[in-house]
N, C-alpha and C positions, 0 to 999 in steps of 0.2 A: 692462265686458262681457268675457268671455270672449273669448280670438283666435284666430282660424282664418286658416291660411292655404292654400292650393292654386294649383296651377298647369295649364297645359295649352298641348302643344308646335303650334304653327301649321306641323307638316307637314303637312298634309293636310285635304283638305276635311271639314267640321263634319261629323257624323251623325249621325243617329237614334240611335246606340251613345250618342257622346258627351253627347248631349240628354239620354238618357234616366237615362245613367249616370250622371250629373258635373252640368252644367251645370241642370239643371230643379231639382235640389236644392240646389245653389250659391242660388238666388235663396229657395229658401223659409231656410235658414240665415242670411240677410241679417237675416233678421227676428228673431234671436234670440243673434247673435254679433255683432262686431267685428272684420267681414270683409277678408281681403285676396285679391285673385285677380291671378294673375299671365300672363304670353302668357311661355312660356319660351325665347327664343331662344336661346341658350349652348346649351342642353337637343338643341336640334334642330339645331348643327351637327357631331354629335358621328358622324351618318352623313353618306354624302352627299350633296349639293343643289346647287340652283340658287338663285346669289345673288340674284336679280333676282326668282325666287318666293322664297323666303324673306320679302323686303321686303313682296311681296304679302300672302302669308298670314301674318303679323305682322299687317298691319290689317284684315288680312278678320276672323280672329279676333276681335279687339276687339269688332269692327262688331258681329259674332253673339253676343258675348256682350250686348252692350248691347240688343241686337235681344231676347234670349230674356227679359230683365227684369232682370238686372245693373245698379242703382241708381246711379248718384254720390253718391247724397245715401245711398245707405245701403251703399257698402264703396267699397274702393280700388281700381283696376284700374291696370296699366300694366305696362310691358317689360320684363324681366328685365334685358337688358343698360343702361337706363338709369338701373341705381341699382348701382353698381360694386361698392360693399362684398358681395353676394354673394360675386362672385369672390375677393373680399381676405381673408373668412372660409372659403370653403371650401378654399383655400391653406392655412388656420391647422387648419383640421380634417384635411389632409390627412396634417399633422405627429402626430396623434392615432390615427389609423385606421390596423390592419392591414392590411396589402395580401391576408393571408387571409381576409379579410371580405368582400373586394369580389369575390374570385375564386368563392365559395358564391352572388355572386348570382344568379338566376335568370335577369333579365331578362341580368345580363350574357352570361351561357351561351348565352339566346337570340338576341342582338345579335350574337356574336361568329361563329353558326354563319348568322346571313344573309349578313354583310359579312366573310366573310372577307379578302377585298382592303383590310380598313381598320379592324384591330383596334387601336383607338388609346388613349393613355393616357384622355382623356377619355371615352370609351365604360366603361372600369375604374370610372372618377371620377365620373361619373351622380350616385349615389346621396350622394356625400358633397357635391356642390353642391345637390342637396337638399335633404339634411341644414341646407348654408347656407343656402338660401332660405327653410326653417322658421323657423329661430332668430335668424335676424339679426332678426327680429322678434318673439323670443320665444314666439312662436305656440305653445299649449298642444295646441291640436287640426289634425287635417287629414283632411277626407273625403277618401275613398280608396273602390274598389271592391278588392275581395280579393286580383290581382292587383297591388297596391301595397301591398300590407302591408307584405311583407319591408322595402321600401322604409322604412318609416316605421318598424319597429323597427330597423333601422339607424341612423336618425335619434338615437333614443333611448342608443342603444348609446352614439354621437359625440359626445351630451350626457353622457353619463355617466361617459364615460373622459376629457373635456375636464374635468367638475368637479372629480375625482377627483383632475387632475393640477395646477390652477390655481386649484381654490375654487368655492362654488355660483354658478353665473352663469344656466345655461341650463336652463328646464324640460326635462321628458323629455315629448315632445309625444304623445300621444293618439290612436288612428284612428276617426273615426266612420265607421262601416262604412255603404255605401251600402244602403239595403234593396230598393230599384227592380232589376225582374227583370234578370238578364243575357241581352242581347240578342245573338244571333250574327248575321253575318251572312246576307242571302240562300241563300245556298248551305245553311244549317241546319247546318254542320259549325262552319265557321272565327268566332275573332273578325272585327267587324265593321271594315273597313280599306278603303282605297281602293288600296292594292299589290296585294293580293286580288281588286280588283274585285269585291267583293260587297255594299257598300256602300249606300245612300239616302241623299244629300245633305240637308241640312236645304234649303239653298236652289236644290236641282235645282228644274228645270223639272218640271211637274206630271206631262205626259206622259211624261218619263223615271221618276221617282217609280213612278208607276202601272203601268206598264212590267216594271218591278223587283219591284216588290209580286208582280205578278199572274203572275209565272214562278218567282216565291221556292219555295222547298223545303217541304214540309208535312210530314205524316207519310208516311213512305216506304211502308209497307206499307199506304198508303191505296190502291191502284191504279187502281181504277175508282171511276167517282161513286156506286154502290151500297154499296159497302165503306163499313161503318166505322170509324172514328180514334179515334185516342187523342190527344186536347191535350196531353197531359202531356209529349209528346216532340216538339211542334208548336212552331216557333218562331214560327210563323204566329200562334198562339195566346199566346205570351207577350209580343209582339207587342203584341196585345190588352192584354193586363193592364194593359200601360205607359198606354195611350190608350185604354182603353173601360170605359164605365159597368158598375157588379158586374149590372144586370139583363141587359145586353149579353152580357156575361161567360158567364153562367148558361146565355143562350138558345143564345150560342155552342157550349158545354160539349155541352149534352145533343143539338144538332143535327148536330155531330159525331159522339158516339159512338152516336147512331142512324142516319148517315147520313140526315138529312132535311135537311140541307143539304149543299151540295157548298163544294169549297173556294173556288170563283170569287165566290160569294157570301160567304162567310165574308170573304174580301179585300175585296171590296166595301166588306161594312162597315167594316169594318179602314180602310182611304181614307180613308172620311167620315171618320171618327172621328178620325182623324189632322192630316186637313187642318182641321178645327175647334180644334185647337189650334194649329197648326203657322202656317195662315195670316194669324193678326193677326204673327206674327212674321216672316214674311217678307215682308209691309206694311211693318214696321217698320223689316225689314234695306234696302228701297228709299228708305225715307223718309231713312236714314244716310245712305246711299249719295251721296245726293245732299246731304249736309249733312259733308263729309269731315272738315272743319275744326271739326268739334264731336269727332267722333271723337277727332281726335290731341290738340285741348284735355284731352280726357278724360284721356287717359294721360300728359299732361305733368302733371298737375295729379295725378293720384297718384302718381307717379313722385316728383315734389316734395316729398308727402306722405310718403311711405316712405323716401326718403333721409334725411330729420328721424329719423323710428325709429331706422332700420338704423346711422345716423350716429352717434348717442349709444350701440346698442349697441357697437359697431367703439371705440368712445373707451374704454369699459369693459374690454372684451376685450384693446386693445393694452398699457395700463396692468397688466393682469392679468398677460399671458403675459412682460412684460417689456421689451418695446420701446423704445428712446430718444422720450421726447415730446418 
């Protein structure tokens, strides 16, 4: 089968963004690749945190990825930092990469203009341990939403100027572009994040959830409940798209842009519709919760798995670039 690999950083609590973006598609690609998912911690100490949450959300993440339908029997899940050879490869990549490569990147631009206090080599070096986390497993593909692009053609770049300089070793990996709408946050402006506070936790409490929903941003130039909207610029509405049936969809549509429903109904529905998918998962995430020791089995056990990989790629690679065996 075909290889996929992806990651996702355990700063921050799970969302609706991340669900809808990343993670909901993760589980239907199980079913048609040769999956690896990764909980990136290296990734995430690159701003800065709290050791002790760190550890936290390392296994909260897991939990929710197992929670949302993340298989054992159908991909590999486990820890970044517990299969080494990443770091030992993207050291090797880092000998390959221009340093004016990593300076065009985006997100680095954007990372450097939050954290001024702590523009660090690793913050530069993102994208080329990446790079590693792709190909130390050869991985041909990587879902990605559009925001990770540049990412993954960098990736390509690091395969390309590594073969070029040592021999064909490493695919040039692939983006399956995510097609699930992009969701912003509450606010209708910003991506969806929890530094923003505009967020919906996957495993908030209901009342907080609903809460959120029901003050969330619609169409602005909706003013009054007589006025009508436009979905097209509703986040409230795209929303929708992610979690509601196309007759739903429709009824919404046209009830909007004749004002024959108001927005507080329109969220309404939006709830149900949400919590019917959302709450066998959050059943699920209690049922972990209290079964911990299956959780960290899980990640030892891919973790095990993916060292065997990554292990015999790093054997190839060393032998390649020259190293005393």
């Amino acid at each position: 089968m075909k290889r996929i690999f992806s990651g996702i950083q355990p700063t921050g609590e799970i969302h609706l963004g991340n669900y809808v973006g990343a993670i909901r598609n993760w589980v239907y690609l199980t079913e048609e690749y040769d999956c690896i998912f990764c909980v990136v911690d290296y990734h995430a100490i690159t701003v800065e945190y709290e050791i002790d949450e760190l550890k936290k959300r390392t296994l909260e993440t897991a939990l929710i990825l197992l929670a949302c339908g993340l298989s054992p029997e159908k991909c590999k899940m486990f820890v970044q930092s517990h299969v080494r050879e990443h770091t030992e490869l993207a050291w090797i990549f880092n000998c390959v990469t221009p340093i004016g490569e990593l300076e065009r990147m985006t997100q680095f631009k954007d990372k450097s203009r939050q954290h001024r206090a702590n523009i660090n080599i690793g913050l530069m070096g993102y994208p080329v341990l990446q790079a590693a986390d792709i190909l130390v497993y050869k991985a041909g593909y990587v879902p990605v939403g559009e925001d990770q692009v540049q990412h993954v053609e960098l990736s390509r770049e690091v395969a390309r100027k590594f073969n070029a300089k040592y021999g064909d070793i490493f695919p040039e990996p692939q983006v399956i572009l995510s097609m699930a709408p992009k969701i912003l946050g509450v606010d209708g402006t910003n991506k969806m994040s929890k530094t923003l506070n505009n967020y919906i936790g996957l495993l908030e409490d209901k009342d907080s959830m609903w809460e959120k929903l029901r003050t969330a941003v619609t169409d602005v130039n909706r003013v009054r409940r007589k006025d009508p909207g436009n979905p097209e610029v509703c986040n409230v509405y795209t929303i929708h798209r992610a979690f509601s049936p196309n007759e739903t969809l429709l009824e919404i549509d046209k009830g909007c842009r004749t004002a024959s429903i108001g927005c507080i109904d329109c969220k309404k529905t939006l709830f149900s519709n949400m919590m019917a998918e959302l709450d066998p998962i959050r059943e699920k995430a209690v049922s972990l919760n209290n079964n911990i020791d299956y959780v960290i089995d899980v990640l030892k056990t891919g973790a095990d798995t993916c060292r065997a990989i990554a292990a015999e790629t790093m054997d190839e690679v060393r032998k390649t670039i020259g190293l005393f065996m």
